[in-house]
N, C-alpha and C positions, 0 to 999 in steps of 0.2 A: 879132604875133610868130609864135604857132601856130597856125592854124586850118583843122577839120576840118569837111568840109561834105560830109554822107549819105555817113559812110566806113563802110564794112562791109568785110569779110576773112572768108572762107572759105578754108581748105585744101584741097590736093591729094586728101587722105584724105576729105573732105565734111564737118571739123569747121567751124563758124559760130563766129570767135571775136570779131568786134566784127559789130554789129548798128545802120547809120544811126545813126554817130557824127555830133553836130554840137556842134560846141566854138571857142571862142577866146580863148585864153590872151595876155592882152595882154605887153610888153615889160617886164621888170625886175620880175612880180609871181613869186611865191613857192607854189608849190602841191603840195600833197599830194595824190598817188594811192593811193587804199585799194582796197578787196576782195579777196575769198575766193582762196584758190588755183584760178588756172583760169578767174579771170573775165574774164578778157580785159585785167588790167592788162601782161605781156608783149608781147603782140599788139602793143598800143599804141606801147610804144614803140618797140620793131621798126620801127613803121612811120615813125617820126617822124627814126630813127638811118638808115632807107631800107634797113635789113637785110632788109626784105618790104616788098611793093606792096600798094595796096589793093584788093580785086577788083572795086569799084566807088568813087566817090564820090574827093573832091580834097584832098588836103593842102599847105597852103600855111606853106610857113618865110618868114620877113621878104621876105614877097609873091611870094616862088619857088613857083613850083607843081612841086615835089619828086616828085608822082605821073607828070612824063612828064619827067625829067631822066635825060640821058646817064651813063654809065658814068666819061666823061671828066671831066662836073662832078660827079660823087658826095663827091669827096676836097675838094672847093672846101664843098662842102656839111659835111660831115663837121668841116671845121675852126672853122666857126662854135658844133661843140658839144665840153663836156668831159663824159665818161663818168666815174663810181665806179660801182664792183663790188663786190658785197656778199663777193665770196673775193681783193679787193684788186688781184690778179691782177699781184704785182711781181717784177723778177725777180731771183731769189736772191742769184746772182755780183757783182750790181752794189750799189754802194753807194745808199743815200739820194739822193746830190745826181746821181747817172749815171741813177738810174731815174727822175728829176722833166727831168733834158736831157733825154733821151734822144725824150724826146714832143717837144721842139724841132729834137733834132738829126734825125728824117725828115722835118719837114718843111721841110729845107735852111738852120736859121737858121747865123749864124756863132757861132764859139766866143767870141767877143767878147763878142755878146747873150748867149750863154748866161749866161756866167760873170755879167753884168751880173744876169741875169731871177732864174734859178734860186735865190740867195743870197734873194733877196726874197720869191718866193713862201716859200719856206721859212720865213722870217721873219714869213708873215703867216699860216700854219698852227702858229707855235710849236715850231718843229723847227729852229731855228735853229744846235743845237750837236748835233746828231746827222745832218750834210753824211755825216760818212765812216763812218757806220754802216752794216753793211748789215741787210736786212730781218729777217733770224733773230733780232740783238740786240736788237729793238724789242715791244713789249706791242702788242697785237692793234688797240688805239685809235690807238698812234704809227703803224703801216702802214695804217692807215685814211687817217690823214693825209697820209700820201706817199702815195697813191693820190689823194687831194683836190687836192693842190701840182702832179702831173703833169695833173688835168685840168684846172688853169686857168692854168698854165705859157703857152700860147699866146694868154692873153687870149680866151676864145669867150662868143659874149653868151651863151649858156646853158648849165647845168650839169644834165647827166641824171645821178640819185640811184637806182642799181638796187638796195632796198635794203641802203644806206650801213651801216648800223648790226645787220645781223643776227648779224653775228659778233664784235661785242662787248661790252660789259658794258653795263648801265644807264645807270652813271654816267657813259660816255665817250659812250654814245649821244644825251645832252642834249647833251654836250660837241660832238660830231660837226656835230650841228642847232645849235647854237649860232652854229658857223664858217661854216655855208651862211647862216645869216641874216645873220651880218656882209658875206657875201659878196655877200648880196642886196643889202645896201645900198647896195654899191656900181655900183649898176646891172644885175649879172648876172640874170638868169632861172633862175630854178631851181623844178625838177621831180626833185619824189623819192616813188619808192613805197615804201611803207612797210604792216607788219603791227602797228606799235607805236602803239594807239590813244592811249596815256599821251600818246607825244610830241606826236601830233596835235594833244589837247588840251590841253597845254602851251603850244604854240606861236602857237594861232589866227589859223592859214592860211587859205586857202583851199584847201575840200577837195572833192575829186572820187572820187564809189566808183561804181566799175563794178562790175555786178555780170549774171552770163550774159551778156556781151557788151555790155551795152548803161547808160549810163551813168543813173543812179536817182537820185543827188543832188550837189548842185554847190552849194557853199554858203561862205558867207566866215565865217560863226562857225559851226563844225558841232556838232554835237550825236552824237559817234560811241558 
């Protein structure tokens, strides 16, 4: 599914933020990415979403080698992943069920499918009767969720988790990871970084902690 082979990134300014990554994250598995602010857990996914190259070394998505791909396949690439954003990032004017289209309606589906899609992802986030809310009427966990609904609205086999859960409560935050797991089960791949060791070890994922750039433990039952 992911695999990094002797990936390093340097910046323009001379900062060293991943240091001969080698990683492969098989299909449909579930994984947490920890460490420090600044370790290189951004960097990473940067590189995976193709928002930055890597200044050496190969990253390969479902056997694409992503590190020498066009401008023209970027968006091809891009659709195979759903994003959350730890500030939700929805937008105001629009209700619940136009912010969860709306990730359908650019990438040219019809109003048909929408109306068909939309109603069900909603339904499988538990936001089922708040379609014509918009964001402002909703508690900080319910716009987590409509930010969840618009990234799997297109169906992408994997779901990048930038931490999902920093801006809200505890109890929504099991609640949050809860939904990624059922999500998981359903086949998707999901990757979420996370500062919440509680949830980590709650969940017993598979956990990856980068730490100065360079990846220190990788383990299926961690010990955080």
């Amino acid at each position: 599914m992911i695999e990094f082979k002797n990936v390093s990134k340097v910046y323009s300014n001379g900062t060293s933020a991943l240091k001969d990554i080698n990683l492969h994250i098989k299909k449909g598995e579930f994984v947490f990415i920890v460490g420090s602010s600044g370790s290189g857990k951004s960097t990473f996914l940067k590189l995976i979403m193709h928002e930055e190259l890597p200044s050496q070394g190969t990253i390969y998505l479902d056997g694409i080698n992503i590190s020498h791909i066009t401008k023209k396949e970027v968006p091809y690439i891009r659709r195979k992943m759903g994003i959350v954003f730890q500030d939700f990032r929805l937008i105001d004017k629009m209700t619940v069920f136009d912010n969860v289209a709306f990730a359908m309606r650019v990438t040219g589906a019809s109003e048909r499918d929408v109306r068909k899609r939309v109603p069900y992802i909603l339904n499988l986030v538990e936001l089922q009767g708040k379609a014509n809310r918009r964001p402002a009427e909703l508690s900080g966990g319910e716009q987590q969720r409509v930010s969840l609904a618009r990234a799997l609205v297109n169906n992408p086999s994997i779901i990048i988790a930038d931490e999902p859960t920093g801006n809200i409560d505890p109890e929504m935050s099991y609640e949050i990871v809860e939904l990624l797991t059922e999500i998981n089960k359903r086949g998707t791949t999901i990757l979420m970084v996370t500062h919440e060791h509680d949830l980590v070890k709650h969940f017993g994922k598979r956990v990856i902690e980068i730490n100065s750039g360079k990846i220190i433990s990788d383990s299926e039952s961690p010990e955080v």
